[in-house]
Each structure stands twice: as C-alpha cells, then as structure tokens.
VEXRO-562284 format. One record per residue: residue in one letter; residue number from 1; x, y, z of N, C-alpha, C in turn. Coordinates in steps of 0.001 Angstrom, whole numbers, plus 500000, padded with zeros to 6 digits. Layout:
<atoms>
- A|NUM|X|Y|Z|X|Y|Z|X|Y|Z .
...
</atoms>
This chain:
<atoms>
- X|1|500847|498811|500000|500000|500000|500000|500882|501239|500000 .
- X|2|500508|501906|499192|501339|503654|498860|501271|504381|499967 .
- X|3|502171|504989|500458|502323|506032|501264|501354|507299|500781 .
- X|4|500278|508130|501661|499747|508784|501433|499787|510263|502350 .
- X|5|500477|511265|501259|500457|512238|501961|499047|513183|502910 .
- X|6|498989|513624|504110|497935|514513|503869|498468|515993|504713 .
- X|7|497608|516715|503425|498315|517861|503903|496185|518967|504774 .
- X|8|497030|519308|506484|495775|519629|507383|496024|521372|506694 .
- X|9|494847|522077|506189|494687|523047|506132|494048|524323|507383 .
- X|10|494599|524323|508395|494136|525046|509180|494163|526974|509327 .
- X|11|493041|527447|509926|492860|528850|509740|493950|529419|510854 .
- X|12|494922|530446|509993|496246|530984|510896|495420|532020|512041 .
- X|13|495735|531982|513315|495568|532768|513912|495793|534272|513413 .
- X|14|494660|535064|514437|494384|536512|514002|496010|537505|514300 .
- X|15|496634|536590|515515|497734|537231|515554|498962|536378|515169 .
- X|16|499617|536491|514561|500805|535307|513556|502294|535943|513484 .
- X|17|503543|534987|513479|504469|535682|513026|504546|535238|511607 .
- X|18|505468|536023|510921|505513|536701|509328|506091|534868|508926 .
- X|19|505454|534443|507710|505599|533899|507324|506663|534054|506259 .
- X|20|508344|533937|506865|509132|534407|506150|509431|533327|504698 .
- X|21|509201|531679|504844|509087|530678|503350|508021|531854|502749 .
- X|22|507348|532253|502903|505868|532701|501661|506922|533769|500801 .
- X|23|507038|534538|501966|507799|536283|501232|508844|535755|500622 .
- X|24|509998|534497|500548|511117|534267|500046|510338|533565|498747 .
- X|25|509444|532461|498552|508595|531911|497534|508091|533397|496386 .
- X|26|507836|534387|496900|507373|535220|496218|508559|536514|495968 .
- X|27|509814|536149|496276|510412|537429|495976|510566|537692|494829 .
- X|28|510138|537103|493585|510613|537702|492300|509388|538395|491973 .
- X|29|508270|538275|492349|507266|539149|492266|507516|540666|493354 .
- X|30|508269|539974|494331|508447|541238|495391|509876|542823|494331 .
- X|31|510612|541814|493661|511551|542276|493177|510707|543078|491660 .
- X|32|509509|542850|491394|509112|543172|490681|508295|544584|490793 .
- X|33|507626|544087|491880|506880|545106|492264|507905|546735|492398 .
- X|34|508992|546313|493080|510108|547537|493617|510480|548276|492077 .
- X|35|510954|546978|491103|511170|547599|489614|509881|548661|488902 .
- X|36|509176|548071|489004|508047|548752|488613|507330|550131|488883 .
- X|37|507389|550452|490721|507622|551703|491009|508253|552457|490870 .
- X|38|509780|551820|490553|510631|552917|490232|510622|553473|488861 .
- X|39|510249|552577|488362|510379|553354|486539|508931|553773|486525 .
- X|40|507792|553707|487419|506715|554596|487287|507086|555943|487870 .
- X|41|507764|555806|488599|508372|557323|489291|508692|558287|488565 .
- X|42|509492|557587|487306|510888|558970|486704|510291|558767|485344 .
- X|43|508774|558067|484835|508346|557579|483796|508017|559269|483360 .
- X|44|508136|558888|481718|507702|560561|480897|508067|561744|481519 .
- X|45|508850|561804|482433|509495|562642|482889|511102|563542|482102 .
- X|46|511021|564708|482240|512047|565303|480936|513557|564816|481338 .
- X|47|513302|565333|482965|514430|565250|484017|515039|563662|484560 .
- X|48|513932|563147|484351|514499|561835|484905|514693|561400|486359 .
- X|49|516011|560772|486329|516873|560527|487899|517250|561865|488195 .
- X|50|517310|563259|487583|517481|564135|488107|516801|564836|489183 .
- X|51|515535|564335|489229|515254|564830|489867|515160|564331|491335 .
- X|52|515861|563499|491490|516503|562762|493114|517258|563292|493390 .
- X|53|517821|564604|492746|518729|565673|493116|518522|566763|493350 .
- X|54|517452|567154|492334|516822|568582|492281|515902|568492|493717 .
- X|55|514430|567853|494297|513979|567548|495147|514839|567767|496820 .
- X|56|516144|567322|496866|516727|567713|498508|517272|568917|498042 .
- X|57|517960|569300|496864|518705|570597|496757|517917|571767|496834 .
- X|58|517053|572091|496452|516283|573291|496395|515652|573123|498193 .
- X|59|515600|572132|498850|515213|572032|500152|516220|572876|500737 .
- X|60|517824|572148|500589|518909|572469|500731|519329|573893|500974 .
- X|61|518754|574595|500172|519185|575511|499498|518314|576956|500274 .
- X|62|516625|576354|500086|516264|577565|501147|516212|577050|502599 .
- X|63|516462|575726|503329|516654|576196|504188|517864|576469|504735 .
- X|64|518802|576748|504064|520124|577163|504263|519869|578541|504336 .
- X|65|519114|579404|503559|518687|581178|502942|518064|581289|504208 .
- X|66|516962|580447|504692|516056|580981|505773|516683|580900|507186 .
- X|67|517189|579424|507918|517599|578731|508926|518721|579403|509163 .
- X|68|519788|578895|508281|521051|579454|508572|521792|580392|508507 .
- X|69|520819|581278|507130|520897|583078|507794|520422|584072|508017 .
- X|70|519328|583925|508054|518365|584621|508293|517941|584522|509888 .
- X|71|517455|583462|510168|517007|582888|511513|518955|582601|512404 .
- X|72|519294|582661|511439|520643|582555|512355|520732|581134|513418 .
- X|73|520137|579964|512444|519967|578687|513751|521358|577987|514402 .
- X|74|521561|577822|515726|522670|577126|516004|522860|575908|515145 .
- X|75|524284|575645|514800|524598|574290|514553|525853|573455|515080 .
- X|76|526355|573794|516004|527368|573215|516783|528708|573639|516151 .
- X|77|528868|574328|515336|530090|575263|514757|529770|574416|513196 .
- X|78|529079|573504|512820|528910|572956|511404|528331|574383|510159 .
- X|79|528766|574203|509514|528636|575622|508395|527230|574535|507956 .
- X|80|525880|575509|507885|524669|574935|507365|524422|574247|506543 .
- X|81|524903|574801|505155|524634|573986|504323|525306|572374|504370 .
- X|82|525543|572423|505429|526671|571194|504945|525799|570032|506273 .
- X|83|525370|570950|507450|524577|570670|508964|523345|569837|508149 .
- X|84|522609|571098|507033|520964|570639|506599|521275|569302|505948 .
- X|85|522617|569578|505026|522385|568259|503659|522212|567121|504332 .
- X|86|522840|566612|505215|523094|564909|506357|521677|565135|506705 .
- X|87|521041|566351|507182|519608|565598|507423|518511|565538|505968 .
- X|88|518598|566756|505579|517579|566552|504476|517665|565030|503130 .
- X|89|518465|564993|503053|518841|563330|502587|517568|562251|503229 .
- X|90|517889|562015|504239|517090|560796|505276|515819|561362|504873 .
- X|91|515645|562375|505582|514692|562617|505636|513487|562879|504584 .
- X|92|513813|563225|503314|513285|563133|502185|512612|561864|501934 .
- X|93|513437|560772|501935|513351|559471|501519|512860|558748|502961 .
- X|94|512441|559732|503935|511732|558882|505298|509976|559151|504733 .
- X|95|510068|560878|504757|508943|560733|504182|508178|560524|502994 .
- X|96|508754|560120|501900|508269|559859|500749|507733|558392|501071 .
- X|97|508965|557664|501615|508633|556180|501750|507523|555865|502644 .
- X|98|507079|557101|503403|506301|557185|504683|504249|556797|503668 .
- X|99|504735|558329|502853|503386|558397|502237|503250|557554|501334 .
- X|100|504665|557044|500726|503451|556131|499541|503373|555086|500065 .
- X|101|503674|554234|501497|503968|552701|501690|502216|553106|502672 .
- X|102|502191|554119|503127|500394|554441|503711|499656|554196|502719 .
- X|103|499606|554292|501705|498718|554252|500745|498796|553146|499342 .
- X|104|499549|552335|499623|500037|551264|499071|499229|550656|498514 .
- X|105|498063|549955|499242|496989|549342|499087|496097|549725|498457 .
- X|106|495596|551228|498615|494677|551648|497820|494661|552091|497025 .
- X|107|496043|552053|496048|496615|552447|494954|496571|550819|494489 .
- X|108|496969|549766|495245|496943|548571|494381|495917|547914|494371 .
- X|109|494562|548225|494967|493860|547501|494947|493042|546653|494013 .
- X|110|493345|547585|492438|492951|546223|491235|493741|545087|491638 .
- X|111|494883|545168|492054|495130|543927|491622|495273|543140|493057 .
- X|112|494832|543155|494622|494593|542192|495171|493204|541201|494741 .
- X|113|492123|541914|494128|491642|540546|494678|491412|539690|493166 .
- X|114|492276|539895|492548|492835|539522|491279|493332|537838|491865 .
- X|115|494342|537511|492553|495212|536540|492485|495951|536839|494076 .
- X|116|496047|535650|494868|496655|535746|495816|498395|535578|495718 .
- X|117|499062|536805|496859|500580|536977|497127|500050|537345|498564 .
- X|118|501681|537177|499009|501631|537926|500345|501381|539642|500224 .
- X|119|500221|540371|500958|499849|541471|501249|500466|542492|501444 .
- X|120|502029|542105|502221|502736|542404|503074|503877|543221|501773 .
- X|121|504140|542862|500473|505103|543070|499801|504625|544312|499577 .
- X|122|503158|545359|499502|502524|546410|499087|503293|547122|499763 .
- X|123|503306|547379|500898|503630|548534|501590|505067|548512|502448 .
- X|124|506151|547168|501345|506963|547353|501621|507503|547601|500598 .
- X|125|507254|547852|499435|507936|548143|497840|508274|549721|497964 .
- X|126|507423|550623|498200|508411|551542|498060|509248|551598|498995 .
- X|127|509069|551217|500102|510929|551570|501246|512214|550739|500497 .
- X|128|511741|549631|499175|512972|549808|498661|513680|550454|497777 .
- X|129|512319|550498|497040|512247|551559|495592|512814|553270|495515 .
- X|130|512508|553457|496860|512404|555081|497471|514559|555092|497711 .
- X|131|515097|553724|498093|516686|553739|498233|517116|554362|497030 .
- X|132|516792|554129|495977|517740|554781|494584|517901|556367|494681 .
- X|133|516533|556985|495309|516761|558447|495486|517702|558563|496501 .
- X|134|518078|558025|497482|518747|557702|498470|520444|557784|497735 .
- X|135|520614|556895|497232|521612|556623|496444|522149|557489|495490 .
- X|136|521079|558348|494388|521815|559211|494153|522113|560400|494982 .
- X|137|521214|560575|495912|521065|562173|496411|523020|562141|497299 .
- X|138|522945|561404|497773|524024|560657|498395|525286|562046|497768 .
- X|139|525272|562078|496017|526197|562600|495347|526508|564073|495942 .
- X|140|524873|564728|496492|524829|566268|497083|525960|566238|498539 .
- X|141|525648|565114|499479|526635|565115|500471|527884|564964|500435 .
- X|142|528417|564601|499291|529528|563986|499151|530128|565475|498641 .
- X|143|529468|566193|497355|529825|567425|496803|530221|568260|498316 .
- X|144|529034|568436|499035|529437|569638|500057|530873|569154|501128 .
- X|145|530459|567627|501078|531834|567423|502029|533677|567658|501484 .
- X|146|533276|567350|500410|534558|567700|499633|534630|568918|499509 .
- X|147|533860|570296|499536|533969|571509|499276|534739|571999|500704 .
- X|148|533763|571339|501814|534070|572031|503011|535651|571016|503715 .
- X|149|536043|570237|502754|536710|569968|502940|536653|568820|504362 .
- X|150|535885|568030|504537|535965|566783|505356|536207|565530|505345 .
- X|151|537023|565296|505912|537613|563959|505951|536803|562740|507007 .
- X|152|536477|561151|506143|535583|560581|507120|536309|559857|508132 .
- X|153|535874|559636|509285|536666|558913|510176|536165|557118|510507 .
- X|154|536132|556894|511425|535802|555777|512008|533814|555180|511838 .
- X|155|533309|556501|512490|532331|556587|512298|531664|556008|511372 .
- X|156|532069|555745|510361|531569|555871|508638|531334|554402|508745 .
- X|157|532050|553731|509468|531939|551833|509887|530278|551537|510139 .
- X|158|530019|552564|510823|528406|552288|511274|527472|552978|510285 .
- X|159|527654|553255|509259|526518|554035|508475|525946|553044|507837 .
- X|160|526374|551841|507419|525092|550739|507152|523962|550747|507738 .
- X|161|524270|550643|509289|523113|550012|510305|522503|551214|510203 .
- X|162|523118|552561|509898|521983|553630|510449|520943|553784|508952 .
- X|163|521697|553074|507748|520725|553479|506561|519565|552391|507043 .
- X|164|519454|551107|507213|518477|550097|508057|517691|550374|508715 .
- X|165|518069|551417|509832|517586|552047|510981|516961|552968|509999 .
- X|166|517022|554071|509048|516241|554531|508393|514980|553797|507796 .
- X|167|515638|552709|507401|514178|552261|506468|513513|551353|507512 .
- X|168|513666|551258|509112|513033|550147|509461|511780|551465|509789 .
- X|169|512278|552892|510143|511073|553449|510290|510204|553509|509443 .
- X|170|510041|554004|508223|508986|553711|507239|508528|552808|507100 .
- X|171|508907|551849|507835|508641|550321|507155|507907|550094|508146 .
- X|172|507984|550250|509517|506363|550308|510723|505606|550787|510289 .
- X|173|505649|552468|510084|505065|553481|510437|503758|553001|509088 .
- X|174|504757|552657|507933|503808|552135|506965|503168|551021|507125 .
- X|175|503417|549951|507347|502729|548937|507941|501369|549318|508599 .
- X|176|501769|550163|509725|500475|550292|510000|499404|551268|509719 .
- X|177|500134|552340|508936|498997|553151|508504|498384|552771|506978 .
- X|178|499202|551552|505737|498471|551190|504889|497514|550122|505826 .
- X|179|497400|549668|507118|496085|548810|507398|495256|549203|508323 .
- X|180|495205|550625|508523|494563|552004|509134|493857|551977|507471 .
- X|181|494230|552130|506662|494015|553014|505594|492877|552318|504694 .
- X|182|493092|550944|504448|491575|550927|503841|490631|550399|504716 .
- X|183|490418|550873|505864|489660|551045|506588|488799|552582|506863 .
- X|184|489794|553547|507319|490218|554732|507229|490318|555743|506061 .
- X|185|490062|556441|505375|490637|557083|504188|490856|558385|505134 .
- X|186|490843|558507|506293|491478|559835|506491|492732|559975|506741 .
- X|187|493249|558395|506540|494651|558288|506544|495563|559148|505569 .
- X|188|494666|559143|503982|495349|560065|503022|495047|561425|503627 .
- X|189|494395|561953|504171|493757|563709|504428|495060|563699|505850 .
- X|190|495347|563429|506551|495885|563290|507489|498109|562984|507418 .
- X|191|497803|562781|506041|499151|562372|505895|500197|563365|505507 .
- X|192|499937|564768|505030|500513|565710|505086|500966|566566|506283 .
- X|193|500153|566508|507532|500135|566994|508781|500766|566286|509636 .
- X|194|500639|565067|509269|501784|564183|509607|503031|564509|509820 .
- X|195|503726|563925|508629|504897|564767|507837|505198|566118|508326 .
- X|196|504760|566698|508252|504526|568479|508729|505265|568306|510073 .
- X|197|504638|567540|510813|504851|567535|512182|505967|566613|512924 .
- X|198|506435|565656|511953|507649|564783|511938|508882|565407|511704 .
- X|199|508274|566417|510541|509983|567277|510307|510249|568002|511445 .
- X|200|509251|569052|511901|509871|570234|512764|510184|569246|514242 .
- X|201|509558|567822|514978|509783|567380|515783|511571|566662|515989 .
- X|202|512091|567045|514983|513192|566068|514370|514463|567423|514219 .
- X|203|515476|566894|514787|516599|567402|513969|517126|568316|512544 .
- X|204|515955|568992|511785|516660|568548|510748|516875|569882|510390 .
- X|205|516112|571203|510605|516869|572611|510929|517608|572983|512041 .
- X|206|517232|572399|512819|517989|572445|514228|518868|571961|514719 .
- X|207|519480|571878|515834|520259|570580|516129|519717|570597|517749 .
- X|208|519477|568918|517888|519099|568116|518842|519891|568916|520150 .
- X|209|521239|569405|519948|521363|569931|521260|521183|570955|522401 .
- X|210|520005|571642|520638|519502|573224|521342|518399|572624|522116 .
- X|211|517878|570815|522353|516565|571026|523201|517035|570842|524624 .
- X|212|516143|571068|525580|516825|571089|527134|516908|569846|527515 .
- X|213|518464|569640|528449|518108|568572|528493|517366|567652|529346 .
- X|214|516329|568042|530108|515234|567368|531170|514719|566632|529910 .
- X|215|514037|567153|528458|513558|566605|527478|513736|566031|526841 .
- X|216|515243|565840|526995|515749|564909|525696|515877|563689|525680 .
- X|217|515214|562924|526655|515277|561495|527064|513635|561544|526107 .
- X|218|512510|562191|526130|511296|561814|525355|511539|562181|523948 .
- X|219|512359|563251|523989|512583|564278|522621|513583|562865|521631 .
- X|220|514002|562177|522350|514604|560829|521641|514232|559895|521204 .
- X|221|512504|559774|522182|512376|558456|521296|511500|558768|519877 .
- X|222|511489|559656|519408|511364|559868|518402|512603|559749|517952 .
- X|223|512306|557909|516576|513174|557585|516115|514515|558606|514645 .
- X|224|513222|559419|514501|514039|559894|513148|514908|560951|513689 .
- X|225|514781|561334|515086|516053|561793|515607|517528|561106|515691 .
- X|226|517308|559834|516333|518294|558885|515952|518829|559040|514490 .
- X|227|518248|558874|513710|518418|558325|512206|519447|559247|511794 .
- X|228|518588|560905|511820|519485|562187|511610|520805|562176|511895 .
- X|229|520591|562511|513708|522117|562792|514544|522915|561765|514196 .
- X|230|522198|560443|513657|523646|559434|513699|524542|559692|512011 .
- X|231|523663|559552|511134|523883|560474|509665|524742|561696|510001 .
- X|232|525112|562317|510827|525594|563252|510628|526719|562734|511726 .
- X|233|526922|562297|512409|528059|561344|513255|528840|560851|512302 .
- X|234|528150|559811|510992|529066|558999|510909|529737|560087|509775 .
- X|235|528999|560947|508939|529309|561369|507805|530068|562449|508176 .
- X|236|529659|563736|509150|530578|564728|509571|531626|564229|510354 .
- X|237|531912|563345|511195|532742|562640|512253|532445|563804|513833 .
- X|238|531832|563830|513393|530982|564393|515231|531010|563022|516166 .
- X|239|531056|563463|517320|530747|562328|518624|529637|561732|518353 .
- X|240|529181|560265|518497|528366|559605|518305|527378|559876|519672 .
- X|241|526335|560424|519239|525318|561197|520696|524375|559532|520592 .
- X|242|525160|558749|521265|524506|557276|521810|523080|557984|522710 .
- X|243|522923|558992|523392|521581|558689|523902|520923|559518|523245 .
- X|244|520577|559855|522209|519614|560297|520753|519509|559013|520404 .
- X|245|519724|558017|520118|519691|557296|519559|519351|555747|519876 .
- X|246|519582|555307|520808|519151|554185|521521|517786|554077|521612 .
- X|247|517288|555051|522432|515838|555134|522297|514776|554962|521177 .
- X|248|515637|555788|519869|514550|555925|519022|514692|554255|518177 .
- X|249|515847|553814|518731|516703|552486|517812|515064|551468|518917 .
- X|250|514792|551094|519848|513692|551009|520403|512516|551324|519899 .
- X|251|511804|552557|519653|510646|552761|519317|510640|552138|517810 .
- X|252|511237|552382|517038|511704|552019|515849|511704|550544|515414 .
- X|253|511859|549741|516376|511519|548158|516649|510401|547783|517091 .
- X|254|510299|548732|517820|508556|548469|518315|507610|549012|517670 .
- X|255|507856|549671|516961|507070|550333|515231|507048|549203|514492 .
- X|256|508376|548353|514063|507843|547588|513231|507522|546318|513366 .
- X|257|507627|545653|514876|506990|544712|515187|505932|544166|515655 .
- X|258|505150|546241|515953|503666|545792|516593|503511|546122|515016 .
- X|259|503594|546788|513818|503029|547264|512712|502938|546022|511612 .
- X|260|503866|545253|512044|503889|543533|511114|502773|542867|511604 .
- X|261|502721|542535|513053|501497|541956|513471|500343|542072|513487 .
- X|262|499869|544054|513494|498829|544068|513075|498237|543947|511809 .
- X|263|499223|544475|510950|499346|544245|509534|498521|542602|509367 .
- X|264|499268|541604|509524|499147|540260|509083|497513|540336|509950 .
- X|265|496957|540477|510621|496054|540477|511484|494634|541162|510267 .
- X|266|495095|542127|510148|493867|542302|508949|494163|542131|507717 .
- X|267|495336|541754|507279|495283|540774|506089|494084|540186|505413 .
- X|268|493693|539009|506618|492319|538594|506111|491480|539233|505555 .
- X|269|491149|540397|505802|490130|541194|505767|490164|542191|504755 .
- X|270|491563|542777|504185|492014|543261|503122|490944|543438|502239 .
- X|271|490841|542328|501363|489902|542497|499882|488540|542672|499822 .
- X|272|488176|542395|501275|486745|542524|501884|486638|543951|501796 .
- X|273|487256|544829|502164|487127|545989|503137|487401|546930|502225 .
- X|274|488526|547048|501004|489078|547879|500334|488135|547581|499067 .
</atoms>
C-alpha cells in the first residue's frame, strides 16, 4: 500500500508571526513590484533621475537662505549647508517612503483581489524603491563634504546600520497606517500633517542639542532623531550622541513589530474591506 500524503489546512491565527518561506517563495514578484515603482516614478518625465537631486537641493538651498541666515539657527560650529544636507537626505526618503507605503493598498487595489501573494510586499515596495533616490542624492553630500573639505573617520563603519535604521522606520510606520488606511481614508487627508509635524519634531533645521536637556530622554524616542544625529556622526565625524539614539533604535523596533502583526492580522480582511 502507497504512502499517502495529507496535507491539514488550518485557519492561521488573528495574531501570527511573518511567514518568512511565503515572502522568500514570492520574491521575484516582490523584486518586481520595487522595479516597477521605480520606473513609474521617473516615467515621461524630461528630468528623469534628476530629479533625486533637484527635490533635497532646492530644500537644501532655502533652508540654508532661511535657517542658517536669516534665523541665524545654532549648529554646533557645522557651516549649514553642509549641517541641513546629512539631514535633508534621510529625511526626504523617510517621508516619501512614509506616504506612499500608507497608501500602498489603495493604489493597488485592482490587483489584490485579482490573484493571491503575500499582502505584506505592498507597503513594503516603496521603502525599497524610494533607496535609489537615496543613492543618488548621496552625490549632494559627498559634493558639500569635499567643498568644506571633510575627511571621514571611524564613524563611517556604522553608516550601514543607520541606513536600516532609516528604512526600518517607514517600514512600521507604513505597515500600520496602509492597514489604518483601507479602513480609514482619512489616513490620506491626514498624511501631510503628519509629515509636517515629523519634520519640525526632528533634527533637521535644528540641532538636537539646542533642546533642554530634562527633554531629551522623550525628545529621543522619536526615532528619526536617531536616524538624523547618527547620519551626521558617521558622515561629519561628530561624537556619536549614543543617547539620541538608543531610544529611538527602540521605538523604531517596536514600530515595526507591533506594525507587522497588526498588519498580518487584517490581512484577512484586506479584499473585503478595500
């Protein structure tokens, strides 16, 4: 008598960890999806990849006119333009990756209930797609550091983990607001004020050491403070301000591990709802 396989189909609990065989079974669709945004990005466009340059520079540029001389903002003796570029970089590509990985879903929704994939690849395609702007803009920091003449030090060893640490924030924050969102549509009305309120809470005209310090133990765990001050550690060779950063290296984990779980949690419910 033949050996007979049987395979038990049971319903996954409402709360699950990530079924990492599915997402590896499907990465050439995942690798697809990332291709695809990106050449919808710079598609019929005159400028192209240029404009992953033009986008932080003109940022660059007035708030260097406004911040750094006008408003006269401290920067720890760093000449501005050179203080803004290390943050406006991240930060560009925090929030871009922020808004489109929120809205992921309801931009793709022809095609979930088309054919089943993991859910999960939506609103993680642009935090990879969104790296190439990353990558070139990269060229603006490099220009000002060579102008102002800086040399990298030790520091520069850790700028992997802090580009990671960049994308693990978008990668919660999105998680859970694309499964807020087709539930929610005030997630899109709401997502500019957001943003709005992420930049000025953050490092990125300022510097972290003008806040007092009774505050700066809460003023930290806001992760994209971390992200900033350490970007500018490894790249200017400033002291590594370990307690900016620990904290938000924390919230930042706990962003994306309660934002996976809830995520997978209404999964089910996805094609129903949207």
């Amino acid at each position: 008598m033949k050996n007979v396989s049987v395979n038990i189909i049971e319903a996954k609990p409402a709360w699950h960890l990530l079924n990492f065989k599915e997402l590896k079974d499907y990465r050439d669709l995942f690798f697809f999806l990332v291709w695809r945004d990106f050449k919808v990005l710079y598609a019929q466009t005159i400028l192209g990849f240029s404009w992953a340059l033009i986008n932080p520079l003109v940022q660059i540029i007035l708030f260097t006119i406004i911040f750094g001389t006008i408003a006269n903002v401290s920067t720890d003796g760093i000449p501005y333009i050179l203080f803004s570029s290390v943050a406006i970089i991240p930060w560009t590509y925090m929030s871009s990756a922020m808004t489109q990985s929120s809205q992921s879903l309801i931009v793709g929704q022809g095609m979930l209930g088309k054919v089943y994939f993991p859910r999960l690849l939506f609103p993680l395609t642009p935090i990879l797609s969104r790296t190439v702007d990353v990558a070139i803009s990269i060229l603006i920091i490099l220009g000002v550091m060579i102008y102002f003449n800086v040399s990298p030090t030790w520091n520069l060893a850790l700028f992997p983990l802090f580009v990671i640490f960049m994308m693990a924030i978008p990668s919660g924050i999105g998680l859970w607001l694309s499964s807020l969102a087709i539930r929610f549509r005030d997630v899109k009305q709401a997502m500019p004020f957001l943003i709005q309120m992420l930049m000025y809470t953050a490092p990125i005209v300022y510097s972290a050491s003008s806040i007092p310090e009774k505050y700066r133990m809460l003023y930290s765990l806001n992760p994209i403070v971390g992200v900033i001050e350490g970007f500018r550690a490894c790249l200017l060779g400033t002291p590594m301000p370990w307690m900016f950063i620990w904290p938000g290296v924390i919230t930042a984990a706990l962003l994306l591990i309660s934002g996976a779980f809830y995520f997978k949690k209404m999964e089910r419910v996805i094609v129903d709802v949207i």
